[in-house]
Backbone as CSV, one residue per row, in Angstrom:
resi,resn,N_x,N_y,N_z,CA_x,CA_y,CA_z,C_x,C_y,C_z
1,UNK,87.323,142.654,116.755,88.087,143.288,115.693,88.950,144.415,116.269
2,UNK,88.443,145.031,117.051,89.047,146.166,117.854,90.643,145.753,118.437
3,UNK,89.894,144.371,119.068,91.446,143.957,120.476,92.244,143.817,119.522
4,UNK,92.099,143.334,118.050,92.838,142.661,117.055,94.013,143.932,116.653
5,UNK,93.179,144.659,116.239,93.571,146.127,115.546,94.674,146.828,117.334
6,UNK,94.175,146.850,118.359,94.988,147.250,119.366,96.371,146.210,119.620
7,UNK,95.992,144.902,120.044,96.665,143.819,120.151,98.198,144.476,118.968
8,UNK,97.667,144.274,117.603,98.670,144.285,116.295,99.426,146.003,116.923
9,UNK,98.928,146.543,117.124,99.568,147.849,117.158,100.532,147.636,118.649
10,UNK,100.382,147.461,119.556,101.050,147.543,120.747,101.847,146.410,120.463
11,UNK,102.235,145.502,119.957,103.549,144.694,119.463,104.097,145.661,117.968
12,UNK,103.606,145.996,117.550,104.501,146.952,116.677,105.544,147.986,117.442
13,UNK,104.504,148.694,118.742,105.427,149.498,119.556,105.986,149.277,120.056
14,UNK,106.027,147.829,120.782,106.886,147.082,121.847,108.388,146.640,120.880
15,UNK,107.956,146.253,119.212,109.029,146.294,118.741,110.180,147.232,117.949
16,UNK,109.390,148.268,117.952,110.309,149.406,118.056,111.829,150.199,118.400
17,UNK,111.919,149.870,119.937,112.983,150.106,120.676,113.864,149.054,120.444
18,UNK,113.481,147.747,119.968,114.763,146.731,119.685,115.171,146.713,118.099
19,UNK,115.278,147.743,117.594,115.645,147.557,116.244,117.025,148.118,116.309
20,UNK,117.822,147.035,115.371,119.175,147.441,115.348,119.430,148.613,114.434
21,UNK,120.661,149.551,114.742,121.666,150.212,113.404,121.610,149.322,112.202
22,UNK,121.511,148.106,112.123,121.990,147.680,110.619,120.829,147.313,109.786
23,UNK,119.910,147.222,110.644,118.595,147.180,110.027,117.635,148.905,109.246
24,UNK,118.540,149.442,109.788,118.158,150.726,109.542,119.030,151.257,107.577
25,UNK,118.377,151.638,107.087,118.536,151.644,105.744,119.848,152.895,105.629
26,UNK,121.150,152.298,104.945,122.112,153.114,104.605,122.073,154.137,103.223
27,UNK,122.578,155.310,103.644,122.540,156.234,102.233,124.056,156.209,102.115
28,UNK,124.363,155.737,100.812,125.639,155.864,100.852,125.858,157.907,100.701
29,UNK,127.032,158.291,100.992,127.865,159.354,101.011,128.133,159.434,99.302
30,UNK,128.548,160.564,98.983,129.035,160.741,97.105,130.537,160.791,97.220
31,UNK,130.735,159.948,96.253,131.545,159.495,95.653,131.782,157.919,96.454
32,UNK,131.104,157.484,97.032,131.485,156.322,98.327,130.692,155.430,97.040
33,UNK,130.375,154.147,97.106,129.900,153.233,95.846,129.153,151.824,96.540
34,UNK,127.787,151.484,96.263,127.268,150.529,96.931,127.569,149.269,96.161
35,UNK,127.107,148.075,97.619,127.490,146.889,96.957,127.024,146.537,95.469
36,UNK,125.892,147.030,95.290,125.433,146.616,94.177,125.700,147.300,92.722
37,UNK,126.667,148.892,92.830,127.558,149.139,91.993,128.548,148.733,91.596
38,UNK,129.282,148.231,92.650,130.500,147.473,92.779,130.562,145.992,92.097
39,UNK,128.996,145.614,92.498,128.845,143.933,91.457,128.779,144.573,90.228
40,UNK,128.011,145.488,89.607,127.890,145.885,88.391,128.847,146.384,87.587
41,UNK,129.644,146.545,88.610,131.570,146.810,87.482,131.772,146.038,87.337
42,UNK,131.835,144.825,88.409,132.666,144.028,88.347,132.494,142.744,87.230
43,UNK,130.927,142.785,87.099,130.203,142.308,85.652,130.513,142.376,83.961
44,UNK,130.643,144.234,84.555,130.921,144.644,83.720,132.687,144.580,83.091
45,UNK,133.681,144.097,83.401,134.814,144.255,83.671,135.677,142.756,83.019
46,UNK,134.578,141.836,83.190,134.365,139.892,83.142,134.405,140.229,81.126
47,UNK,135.151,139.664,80.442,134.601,139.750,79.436,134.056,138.375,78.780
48,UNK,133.021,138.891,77.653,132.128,137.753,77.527,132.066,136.430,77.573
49,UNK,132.850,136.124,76.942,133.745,134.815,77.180,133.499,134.164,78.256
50,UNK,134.215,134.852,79.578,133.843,134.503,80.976,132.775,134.486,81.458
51,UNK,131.974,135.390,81.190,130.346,135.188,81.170,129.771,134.235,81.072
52,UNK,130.055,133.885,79.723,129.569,132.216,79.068,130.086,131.281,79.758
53,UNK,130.979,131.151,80.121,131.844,130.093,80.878,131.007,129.850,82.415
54,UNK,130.987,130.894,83.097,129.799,130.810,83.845,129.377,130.640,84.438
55,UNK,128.492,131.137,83.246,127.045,130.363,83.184,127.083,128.875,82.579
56,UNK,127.842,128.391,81.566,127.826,127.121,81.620,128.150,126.168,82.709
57,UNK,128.974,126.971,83.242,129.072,125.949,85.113,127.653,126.205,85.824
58,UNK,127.537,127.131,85.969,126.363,126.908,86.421,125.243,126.346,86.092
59,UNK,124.993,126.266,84.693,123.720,125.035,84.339,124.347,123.485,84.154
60,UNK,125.937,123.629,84.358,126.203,121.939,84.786,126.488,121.633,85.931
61,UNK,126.141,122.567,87.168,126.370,122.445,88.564,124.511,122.065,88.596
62,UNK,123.939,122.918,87.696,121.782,122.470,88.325,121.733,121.086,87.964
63,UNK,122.699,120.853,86.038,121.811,119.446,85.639,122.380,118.558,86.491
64,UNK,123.652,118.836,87.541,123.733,117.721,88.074,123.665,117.802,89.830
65,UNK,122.866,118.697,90.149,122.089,118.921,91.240,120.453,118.050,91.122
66,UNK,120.267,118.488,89.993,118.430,117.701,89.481,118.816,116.147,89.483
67,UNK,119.952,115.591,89.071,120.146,114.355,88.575,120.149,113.940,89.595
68,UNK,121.129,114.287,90.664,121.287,113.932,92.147,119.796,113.512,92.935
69,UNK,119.278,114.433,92.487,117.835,114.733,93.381,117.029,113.966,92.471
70,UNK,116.852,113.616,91.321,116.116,112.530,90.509,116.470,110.966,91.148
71,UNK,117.894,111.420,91.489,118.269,109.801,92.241,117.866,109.369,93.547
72,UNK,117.894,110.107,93.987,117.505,110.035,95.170,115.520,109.807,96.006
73,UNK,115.037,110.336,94.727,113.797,110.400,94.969,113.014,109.102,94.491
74,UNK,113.889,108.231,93.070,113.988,106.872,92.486,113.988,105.817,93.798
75,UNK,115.006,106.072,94.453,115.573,105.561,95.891,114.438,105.192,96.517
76,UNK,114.094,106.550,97.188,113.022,106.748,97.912,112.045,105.850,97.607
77,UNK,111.559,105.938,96.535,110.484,105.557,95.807,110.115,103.909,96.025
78,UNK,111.455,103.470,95.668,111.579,101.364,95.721,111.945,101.154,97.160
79,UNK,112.220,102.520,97.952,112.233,101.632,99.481,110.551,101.581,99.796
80,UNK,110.007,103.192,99.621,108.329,102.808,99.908,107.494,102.042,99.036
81,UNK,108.127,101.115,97.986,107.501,100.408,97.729,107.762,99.183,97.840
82,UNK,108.441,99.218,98.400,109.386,97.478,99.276,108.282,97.827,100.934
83,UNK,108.452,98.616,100.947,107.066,98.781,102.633,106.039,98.146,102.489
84,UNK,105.578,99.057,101.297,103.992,98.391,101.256,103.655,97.380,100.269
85,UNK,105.006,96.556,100.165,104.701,95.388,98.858,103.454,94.313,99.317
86,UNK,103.286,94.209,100.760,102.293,93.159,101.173,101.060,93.560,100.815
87,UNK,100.760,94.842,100.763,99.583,95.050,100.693,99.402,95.144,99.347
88,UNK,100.082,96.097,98.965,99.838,95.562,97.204,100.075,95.127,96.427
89,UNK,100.697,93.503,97.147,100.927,92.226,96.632,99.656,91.480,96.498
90,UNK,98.912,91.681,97.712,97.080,91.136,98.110,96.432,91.727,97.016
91,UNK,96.381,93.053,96.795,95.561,93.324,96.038,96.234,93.701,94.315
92,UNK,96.601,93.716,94.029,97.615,92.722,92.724,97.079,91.488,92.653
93,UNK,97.331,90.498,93.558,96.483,88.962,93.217,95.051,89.161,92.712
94,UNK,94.658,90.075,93.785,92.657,90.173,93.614,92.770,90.313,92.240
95,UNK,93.215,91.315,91.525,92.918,92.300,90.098,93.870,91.296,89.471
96,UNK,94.272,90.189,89.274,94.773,89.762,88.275,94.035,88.542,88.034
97,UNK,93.031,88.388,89.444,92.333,87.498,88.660,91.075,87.669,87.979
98,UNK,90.771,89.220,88.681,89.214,89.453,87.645,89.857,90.522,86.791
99,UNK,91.111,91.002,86.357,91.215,91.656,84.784,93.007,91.712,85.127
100,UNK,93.477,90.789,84.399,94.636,90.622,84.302,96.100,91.443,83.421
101,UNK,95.814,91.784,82.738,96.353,92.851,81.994,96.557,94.300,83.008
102,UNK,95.259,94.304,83.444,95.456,95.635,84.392,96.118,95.537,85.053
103,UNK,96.405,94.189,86.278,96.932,94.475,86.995,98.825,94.263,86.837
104,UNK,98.717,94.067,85.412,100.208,93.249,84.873,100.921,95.279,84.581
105,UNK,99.701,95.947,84.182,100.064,97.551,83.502,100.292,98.025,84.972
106,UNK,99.766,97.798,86.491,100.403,98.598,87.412,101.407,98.069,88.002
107,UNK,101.516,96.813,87.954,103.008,96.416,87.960,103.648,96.814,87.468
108,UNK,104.124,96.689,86.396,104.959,96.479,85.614,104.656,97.711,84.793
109,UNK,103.826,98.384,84.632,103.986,99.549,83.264,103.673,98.812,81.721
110,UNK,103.701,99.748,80.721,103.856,99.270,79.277,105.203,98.236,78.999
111,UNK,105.329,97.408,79.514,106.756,96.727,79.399,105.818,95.316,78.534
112,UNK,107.055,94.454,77.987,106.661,93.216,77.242,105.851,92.077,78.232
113,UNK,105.834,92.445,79.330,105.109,91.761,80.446,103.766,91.949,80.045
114,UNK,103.632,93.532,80.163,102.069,93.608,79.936,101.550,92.693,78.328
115,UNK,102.480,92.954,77.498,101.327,92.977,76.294,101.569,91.260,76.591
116,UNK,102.313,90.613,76.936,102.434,88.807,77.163,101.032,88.532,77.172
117,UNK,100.691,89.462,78.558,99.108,89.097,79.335,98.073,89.367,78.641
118,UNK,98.335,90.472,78.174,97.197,91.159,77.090,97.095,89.976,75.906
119,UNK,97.729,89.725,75.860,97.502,88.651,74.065,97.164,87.401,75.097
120,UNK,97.806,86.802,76.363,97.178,85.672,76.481,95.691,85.923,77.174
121,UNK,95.476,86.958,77.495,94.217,87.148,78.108,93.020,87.480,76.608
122,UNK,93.379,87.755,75.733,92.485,88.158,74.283,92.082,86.561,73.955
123,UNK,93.513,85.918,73.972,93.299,84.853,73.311,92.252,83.968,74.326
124,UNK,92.284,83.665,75.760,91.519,83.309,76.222,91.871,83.386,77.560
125,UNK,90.713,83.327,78.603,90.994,84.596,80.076,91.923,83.413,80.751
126,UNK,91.977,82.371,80.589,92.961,81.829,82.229,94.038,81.619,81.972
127,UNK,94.900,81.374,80.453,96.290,81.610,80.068,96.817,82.903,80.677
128,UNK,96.058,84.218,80.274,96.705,85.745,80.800,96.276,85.418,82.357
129,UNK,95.375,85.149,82.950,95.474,84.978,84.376,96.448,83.982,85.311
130,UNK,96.615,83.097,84.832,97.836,82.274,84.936,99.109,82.482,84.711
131,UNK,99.505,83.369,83.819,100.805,84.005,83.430,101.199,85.214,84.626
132,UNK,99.809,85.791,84.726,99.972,87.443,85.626,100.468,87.002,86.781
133,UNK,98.952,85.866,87.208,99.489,85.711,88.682,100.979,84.917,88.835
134,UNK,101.943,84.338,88.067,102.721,83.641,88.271,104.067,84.641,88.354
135,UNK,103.889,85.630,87.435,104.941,87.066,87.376,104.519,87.483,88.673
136,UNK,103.439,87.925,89.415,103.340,88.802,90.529,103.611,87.446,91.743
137,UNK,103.537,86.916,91.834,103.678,86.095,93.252,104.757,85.604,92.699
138,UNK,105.949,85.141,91.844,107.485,85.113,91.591,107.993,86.010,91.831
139,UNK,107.752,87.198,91.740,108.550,88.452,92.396,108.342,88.955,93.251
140,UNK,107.325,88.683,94.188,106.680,89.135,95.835,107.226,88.179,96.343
């Protein structure tokens, strides 16, 4: 704990002597005006109108920064699942033949696919198993 506590202190001192002028904190002079007065006129100066204006660019520069990035991640998404379609093409077959509906809902989601399977699997198990597996190995 000691070397720790010495160690931390003798790189504090070693960094000392390399600290720049600009890192060193400015007082402005009176009557002289800091950056951040200078934004605050200049805020102040914008009338409202322009304000609003904006800021409406700016929340239609995010929604279509997010959209961009929603697309892209969609993308992403159907290439890694074009990777690993073999494998969970295999096991898709397994689960559609011992509960078919299920495996029609991770395919496919709540779509008219699923409930197909669901009603032919209610009505009796090898119609919905026959339907599933014929949707999943037609599109693999």
């Amino acid at each position: 704990m000691r070397s720790l506590f010495t160690l931390g202190t003798l790189c504090l001192l070693l960094s000392l002597p390399f600290t720049t002028a600009e890192a060193a904190i400015v007082v402005p002079k009176k009557g002289e005006t800091t950056q951040v007065e200078q934004q605050q006129s200049e805020e102040k100066a914008l009338s409202k109108r322009e304000l609003r204006q904006q800021k409406r660019e700016m929340r239609r520069q995010q929604r279509k920064e997010r959209r961009e990035m929603r697309k892209a991640l969609r993308q992403h998404v159907k290439e890694l699942r074009k990777e690993n379609a073999s494998d969970n093409a295999v096991l898709l077959i397994i689960l559609a033949i011992l509960i078919p509906p299920l495996a029609m809902f991770l395919y496919d989601g709540l779509s008219d696919r699923f409930w197909i399977s669901l009603l032919l699997t209610l009505l009796f198990f090898l119609p919905g198993m026959i339907y599933t597996l014929i949707v999943l190995i037609s599109e693999n």
